[in-house]
N, C-alpha and C positions, 0 to 999 in steps of 0.2 A: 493050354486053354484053347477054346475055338467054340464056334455058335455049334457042330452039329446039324447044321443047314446043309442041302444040297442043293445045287445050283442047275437049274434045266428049263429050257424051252417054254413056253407058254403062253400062249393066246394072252393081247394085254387083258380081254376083258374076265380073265381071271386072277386080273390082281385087284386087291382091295384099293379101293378111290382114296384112303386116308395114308398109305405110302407114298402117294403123289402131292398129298395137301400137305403134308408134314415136311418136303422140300422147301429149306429157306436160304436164302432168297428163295422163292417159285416165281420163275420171270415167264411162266407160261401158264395157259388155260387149260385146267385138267379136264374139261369137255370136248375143248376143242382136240387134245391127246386122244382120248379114246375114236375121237370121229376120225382123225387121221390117219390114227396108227398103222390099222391095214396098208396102206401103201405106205406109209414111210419107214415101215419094218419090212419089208415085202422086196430087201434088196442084200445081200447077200454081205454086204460091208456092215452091217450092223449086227450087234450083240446084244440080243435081247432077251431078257431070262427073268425066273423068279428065284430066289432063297428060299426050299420048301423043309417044313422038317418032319418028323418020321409020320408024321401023321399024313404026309401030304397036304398039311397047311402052309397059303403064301404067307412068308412072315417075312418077305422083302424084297424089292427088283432092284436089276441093274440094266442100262439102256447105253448102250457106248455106239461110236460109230469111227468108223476106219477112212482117212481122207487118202487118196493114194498120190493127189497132190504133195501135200506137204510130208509124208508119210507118218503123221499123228494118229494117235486114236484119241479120240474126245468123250470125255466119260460124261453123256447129258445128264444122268440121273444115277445114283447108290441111295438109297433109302431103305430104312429096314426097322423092325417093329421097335420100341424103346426098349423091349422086354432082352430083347440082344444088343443093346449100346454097351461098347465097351468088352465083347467078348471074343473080338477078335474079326470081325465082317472086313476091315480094311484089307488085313492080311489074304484073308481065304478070296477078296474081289481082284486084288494084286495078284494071285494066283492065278484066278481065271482069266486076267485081262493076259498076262506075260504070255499064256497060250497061246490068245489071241494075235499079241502083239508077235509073238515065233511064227504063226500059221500064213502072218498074209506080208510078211519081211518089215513091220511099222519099224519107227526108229524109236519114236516115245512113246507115251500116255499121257494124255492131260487130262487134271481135275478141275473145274471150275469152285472153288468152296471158300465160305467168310469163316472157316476155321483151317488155315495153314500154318498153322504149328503142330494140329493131329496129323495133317498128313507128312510135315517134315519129321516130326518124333517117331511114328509109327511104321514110314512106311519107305523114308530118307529123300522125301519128293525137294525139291529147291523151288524156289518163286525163278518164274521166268523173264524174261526180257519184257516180254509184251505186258500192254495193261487193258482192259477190258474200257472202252468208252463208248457213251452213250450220247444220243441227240432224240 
């Protein structure tokens, strides 16, 4: 099984606005994304792409960024249309991140998501030490 998607480069303002709103939590401003993006993709430690499929339709992004600090890759955003839930996107984005993560020496991957038990079922991810807090 697998979406049939391919995974490549693309201007954010060719992705659909409704991959970004369909992010939940969404702890960020999908306006303020498009006004940004130019420079905050515009640096060589990040991984930015769409999921296109034969037709050359976006049916999904992924936005990851690479800390050479901690040697993490932080996955900001995988979103992808409902009509591929479930056919395999975790698998084929853990493919392309593992590249990523081979290409620039990372140690891990991290996903932020309010559903981890898809990604420890599918994909053998563990819950970390750390916990996310807010003020």
């Amino acid at each position: 099984m697998g979406t049939c998607l391919k995974f490549v480069k693309v201007n954010i303002n060719q992705i659909p606005r409704y991959l970004f709103e369909q992010v939940k939590p969404r702890e960020f401003d999908v306006d303020k994304l498009y006004e940004w993006a130019p420079i905050l993709l515009n640096n060589p430690m990040n991984l930015f792409g769409a999921f296109i499929d034969k037709e050359e339709n976006v049916r999904g992004v992924m936005w990851s960024t690479f800390n050479p600090i901690s040697s993490r890759i932080q996955v900001h955003i995988l979103s992808v249309d409902r009509e591929y839930y479930g056919k395999g996107i975790l698998n084929e984005a853990d493919g392309i991140l593992n590249k990523f993560k081979k290409k620039l020496g990372a140690e891990k991957i991290v996903f932020q998501t309010t559903r981890p038990r898809v990604f420890e079922r599918f994909l053998g991810c563990k819950k970390s030490k750390s916990v996310n807090m807010e003020k």
